[in-house]
C-alpha positions as a LaTeX table, in Angstrom:
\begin{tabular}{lrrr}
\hline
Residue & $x$ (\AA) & $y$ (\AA) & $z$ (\AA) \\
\hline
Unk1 & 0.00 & 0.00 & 0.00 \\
Unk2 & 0.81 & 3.26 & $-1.00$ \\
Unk3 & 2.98 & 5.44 & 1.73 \\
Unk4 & 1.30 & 8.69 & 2.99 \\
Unk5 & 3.62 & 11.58 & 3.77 \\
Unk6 & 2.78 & 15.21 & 4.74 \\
Unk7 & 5.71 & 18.17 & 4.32 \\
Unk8 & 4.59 & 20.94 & 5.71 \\
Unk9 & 6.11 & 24.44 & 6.50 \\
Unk10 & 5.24 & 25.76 & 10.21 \\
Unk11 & 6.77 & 28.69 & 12.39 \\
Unk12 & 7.89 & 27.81 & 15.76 \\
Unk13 & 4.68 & 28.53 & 17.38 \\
Unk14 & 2.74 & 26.00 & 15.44 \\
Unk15 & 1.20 & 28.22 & 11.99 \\
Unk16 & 1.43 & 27.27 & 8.68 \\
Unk17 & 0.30 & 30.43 & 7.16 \\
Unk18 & $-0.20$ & 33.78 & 8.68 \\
Unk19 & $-3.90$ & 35.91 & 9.63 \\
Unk20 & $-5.74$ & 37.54 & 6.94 \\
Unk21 & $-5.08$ & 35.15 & 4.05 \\
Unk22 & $-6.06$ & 37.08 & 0.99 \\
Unk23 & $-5.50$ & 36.97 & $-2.92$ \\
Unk24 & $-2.50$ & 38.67 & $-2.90$ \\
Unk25 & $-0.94$ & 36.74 & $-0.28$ \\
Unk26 & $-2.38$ & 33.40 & 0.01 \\
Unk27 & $-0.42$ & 32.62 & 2.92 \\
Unk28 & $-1.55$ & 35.35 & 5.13 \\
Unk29 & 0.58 & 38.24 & 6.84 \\
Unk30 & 3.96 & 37.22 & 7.48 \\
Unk31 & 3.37 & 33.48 & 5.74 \\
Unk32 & 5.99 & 33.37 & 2.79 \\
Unk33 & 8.53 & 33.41 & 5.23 \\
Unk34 & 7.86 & 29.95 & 5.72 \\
Unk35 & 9.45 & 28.82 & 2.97 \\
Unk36 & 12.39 & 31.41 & 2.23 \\
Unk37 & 14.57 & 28.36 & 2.52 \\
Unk38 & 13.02 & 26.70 & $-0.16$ \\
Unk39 & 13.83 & 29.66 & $-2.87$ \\
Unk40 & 16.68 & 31.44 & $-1.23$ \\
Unk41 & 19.13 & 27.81 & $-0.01$ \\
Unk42 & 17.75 & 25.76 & $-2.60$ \\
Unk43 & 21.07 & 23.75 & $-2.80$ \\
Unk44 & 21.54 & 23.28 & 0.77 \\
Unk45 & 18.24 & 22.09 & 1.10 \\
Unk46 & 17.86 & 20.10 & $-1.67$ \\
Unk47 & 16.81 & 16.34 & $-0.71$ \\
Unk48 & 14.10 & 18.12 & 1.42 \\
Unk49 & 12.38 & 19.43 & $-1.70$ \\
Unk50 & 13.28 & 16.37 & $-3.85$ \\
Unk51 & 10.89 & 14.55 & $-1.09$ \\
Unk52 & 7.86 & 16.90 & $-1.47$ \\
Unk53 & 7.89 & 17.06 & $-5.12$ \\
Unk54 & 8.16 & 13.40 & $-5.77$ \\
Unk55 & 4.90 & 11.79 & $-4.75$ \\
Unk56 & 2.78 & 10.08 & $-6.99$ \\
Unk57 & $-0.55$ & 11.62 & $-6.04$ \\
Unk58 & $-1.46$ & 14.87 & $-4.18$ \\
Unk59 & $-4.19$ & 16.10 & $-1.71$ \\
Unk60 & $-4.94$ & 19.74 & $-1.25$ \\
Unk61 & $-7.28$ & 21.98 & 0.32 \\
Unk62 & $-9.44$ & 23.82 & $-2.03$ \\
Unk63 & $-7.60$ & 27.24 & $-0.76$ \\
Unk64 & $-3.97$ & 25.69 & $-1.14$ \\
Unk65 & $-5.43$ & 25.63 & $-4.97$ \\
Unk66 & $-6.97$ & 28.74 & $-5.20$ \\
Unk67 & $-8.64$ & 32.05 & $-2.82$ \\
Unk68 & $-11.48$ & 32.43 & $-1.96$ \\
Unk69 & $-15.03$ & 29.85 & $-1.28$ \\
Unk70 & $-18.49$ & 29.18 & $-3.28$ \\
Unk71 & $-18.22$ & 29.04 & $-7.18$ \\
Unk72 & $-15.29$ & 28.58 & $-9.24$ \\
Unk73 & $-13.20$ & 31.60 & $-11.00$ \\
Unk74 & $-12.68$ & 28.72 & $-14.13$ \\
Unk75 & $-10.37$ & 30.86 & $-15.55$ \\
Unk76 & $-8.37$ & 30.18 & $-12.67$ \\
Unk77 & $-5.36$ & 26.99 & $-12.50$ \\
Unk78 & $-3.37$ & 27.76 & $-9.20$ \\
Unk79 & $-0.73$ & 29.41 & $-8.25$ \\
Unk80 & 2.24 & 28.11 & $-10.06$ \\
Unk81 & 1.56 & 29.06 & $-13.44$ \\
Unk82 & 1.50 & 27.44 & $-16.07$ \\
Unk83 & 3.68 & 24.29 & $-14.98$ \\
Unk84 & 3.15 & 23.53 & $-11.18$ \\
Unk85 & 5.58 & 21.80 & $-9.10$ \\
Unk86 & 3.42 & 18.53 & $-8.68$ \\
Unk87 & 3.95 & 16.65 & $-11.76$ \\
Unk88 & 1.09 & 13.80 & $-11.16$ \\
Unk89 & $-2.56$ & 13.91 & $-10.21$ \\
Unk90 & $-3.63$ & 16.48 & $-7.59$ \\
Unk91 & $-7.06$ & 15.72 & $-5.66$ \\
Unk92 & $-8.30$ & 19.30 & $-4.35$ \\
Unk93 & $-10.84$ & 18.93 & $-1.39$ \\
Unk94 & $-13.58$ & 21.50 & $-1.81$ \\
Unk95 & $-17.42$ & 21.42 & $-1.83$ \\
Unk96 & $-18.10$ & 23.14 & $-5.68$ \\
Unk97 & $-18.01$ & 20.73 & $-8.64$ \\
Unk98 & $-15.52$ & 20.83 & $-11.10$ \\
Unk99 & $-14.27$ & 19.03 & $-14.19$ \\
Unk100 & $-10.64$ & 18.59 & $-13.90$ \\
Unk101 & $-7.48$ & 20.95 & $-14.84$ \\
Unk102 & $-4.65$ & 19.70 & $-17.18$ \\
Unk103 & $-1.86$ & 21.75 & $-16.58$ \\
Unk104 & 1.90 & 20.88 & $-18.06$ \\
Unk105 & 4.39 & 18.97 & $-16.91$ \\
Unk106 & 1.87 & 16.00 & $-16.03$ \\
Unk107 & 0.35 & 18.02 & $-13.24$ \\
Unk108 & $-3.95$ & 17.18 & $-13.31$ \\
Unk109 & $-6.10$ & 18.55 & $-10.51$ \\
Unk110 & $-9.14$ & 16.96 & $-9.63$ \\
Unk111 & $-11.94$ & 18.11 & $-7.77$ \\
Unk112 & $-13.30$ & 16.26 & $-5.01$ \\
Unk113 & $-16.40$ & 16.78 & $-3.71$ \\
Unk114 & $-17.00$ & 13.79 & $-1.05$ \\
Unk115 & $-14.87$ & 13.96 & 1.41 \\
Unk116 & $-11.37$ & 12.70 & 2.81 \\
Unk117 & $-11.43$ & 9.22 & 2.31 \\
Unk118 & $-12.52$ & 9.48 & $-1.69$ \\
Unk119 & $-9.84$ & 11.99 & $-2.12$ \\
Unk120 & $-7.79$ & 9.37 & $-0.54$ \\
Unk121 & $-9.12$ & 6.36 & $-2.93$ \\
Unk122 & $-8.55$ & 8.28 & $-5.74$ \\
Unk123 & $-5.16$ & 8.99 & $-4.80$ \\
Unk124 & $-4.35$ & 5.46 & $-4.12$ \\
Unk125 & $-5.75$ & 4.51 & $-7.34$ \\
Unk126 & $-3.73$ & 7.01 & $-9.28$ \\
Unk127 & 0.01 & 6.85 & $-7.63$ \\
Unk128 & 0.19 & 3.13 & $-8.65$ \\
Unk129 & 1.87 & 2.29 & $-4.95$ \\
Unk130 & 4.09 & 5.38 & $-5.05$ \\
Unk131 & 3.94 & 7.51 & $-2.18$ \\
Unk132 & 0.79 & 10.01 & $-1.30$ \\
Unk133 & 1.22 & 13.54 & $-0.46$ \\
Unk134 & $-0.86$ & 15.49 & 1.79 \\
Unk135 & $-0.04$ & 19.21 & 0.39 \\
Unk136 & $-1.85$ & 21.50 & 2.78 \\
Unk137 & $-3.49$ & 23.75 & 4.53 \\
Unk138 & $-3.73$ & 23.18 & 8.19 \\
Unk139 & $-7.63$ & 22.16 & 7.75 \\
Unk140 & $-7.01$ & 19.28 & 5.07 \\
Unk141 & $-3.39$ & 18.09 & 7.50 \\
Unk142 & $-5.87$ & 17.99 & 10.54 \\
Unk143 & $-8.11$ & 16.34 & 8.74 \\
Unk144 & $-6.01$ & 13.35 & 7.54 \\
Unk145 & $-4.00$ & 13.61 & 10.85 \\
Unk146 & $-7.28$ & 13.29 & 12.92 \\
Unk147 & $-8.02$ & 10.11 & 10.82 \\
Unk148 & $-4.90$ & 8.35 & 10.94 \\
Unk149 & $-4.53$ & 8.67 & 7.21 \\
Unk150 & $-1.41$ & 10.14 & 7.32 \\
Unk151 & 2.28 & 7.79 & 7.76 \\
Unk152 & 5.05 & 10.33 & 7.83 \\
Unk153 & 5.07 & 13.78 & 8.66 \\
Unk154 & 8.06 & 16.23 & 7.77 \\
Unk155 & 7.99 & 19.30 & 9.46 \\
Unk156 & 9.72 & 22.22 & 7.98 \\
Unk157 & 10.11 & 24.56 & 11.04 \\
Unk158 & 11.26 & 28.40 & 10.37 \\
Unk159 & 12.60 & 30.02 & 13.17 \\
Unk160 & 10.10 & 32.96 & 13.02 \\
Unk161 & 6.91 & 33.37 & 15.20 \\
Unk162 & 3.83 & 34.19 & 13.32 \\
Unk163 & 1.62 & 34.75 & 16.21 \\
Unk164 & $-1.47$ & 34.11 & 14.57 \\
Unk165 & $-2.79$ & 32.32 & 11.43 \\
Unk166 & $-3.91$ & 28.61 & 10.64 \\
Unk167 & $-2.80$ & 26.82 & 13.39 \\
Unk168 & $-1.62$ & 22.92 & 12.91 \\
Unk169 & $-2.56$ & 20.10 & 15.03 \\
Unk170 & $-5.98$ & 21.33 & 15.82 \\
Unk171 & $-8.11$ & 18.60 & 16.58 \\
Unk172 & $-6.03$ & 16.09 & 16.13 \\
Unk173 & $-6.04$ & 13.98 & 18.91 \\
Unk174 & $-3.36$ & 12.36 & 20.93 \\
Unk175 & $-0.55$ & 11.13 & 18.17 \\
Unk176 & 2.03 & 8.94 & 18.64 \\
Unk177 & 5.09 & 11.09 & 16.84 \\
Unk178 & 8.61 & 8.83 & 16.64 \\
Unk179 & 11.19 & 11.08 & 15.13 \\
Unk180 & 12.89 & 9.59 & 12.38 \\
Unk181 & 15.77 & 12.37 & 11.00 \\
Unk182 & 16.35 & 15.81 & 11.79 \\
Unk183 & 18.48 & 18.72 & 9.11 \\
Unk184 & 18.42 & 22.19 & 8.90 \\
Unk185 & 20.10 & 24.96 & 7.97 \\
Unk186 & 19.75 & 28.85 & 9.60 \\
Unk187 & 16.66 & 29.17 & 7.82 \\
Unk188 & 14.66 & 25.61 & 8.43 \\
Unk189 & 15.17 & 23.10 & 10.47 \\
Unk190 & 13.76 & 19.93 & 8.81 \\
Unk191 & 11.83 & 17.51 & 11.38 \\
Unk192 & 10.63 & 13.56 & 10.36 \\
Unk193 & 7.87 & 12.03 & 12.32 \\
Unk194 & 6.34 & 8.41 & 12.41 \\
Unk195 & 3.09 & 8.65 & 13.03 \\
Unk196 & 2.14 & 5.62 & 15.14 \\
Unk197 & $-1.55$ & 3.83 & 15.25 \\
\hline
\end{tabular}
């Protein structure tokens, strides 16, 4: 069966994007500091990001994919132009049909309007036993978290303090976290967890 990983960028305090998301920064106030690391030490981090862009399947949260709730903007693909990062099938969680988004580079989204565990199916179905990324926000991570869905979690802590923001681990329950391997540089300090059952 298909592995189920989780990298996720979070500030010491436990946020994983700042208050007031908004269009023109989707990650709230303060939020892209998060991942400075990932476009400013690429090099230095680079097995890290080989890690969260190799997955053969991806869950999102419908505002990881795009601002904003009720109908779709179609004219709208994401955030990453026209070639995002993914390269395989993305399942976005949201409640508003519809049909999917080719985009290049092999990236597909898919909407999915029934909940966690069909995202999850799907997934399965389309990584062909390669590994399952859960991509984000803190509601979707919770989600999976709070179901035991989720088999490795990689932490990518910036030492900054957001204060305020979507918080991770809400609701999660009590979770049996074994680290596996710890990295960093000045500007992340890269954190593996086994999640236990």
């Amino acid at each position: 069966m298909s592995k189920v990983t989780c990298d996720i960028g979070i500030s010491v305090d436990g946020f994983v994007a700042g208050p007031n998301q908004r269009m023109d920064e989707p990650l709230g106030d303060g939020g892209e500091r998060l991942h400075r690391w990932m476009f400013e030490q690429p090099e230095a981090n680079a097995e890290a990001i080989e890690k969260i862009t190799s997955a053969g399947a991806v869950i999102m949260g419908r505002n990881m994919f795009a601002s904003g709730r009720g109908d779709w903007d179609l004219d709208w693909t994401g955030w990453w132009g026209e070639e995002p990062p993914y390269h395989a099938p993305v399942f976005v969680l949201t409640h508003y049909e519809r049909e999917p988004v080719t985009m290049k580079g092999g990236t597909s989204f898919n909407f999915v309007t029934d909940g966690i565990e069909s995202a999850m199916a799907q997934a399965r179905q389309a990584a062909g036993g390669g590994e399952i990324a859960i991509a984000g926000g803190a509601q979707t991570v919770n989600q999976y978290l709070a179901a035991g869905l989720i088999d490795e979690l990689r932490l990518h802590v910036a030492p900054l303090v957001l204060g305020a923001g979507e918080r991770l681990f809400e609701g999660v329950g009590d979770l049996a976290l074994e680290p596996v391997e710890v990295s960093g540089t000045d500007l992340v300090t890269h954190v593996t967890y086994r999640i236990g059952r």
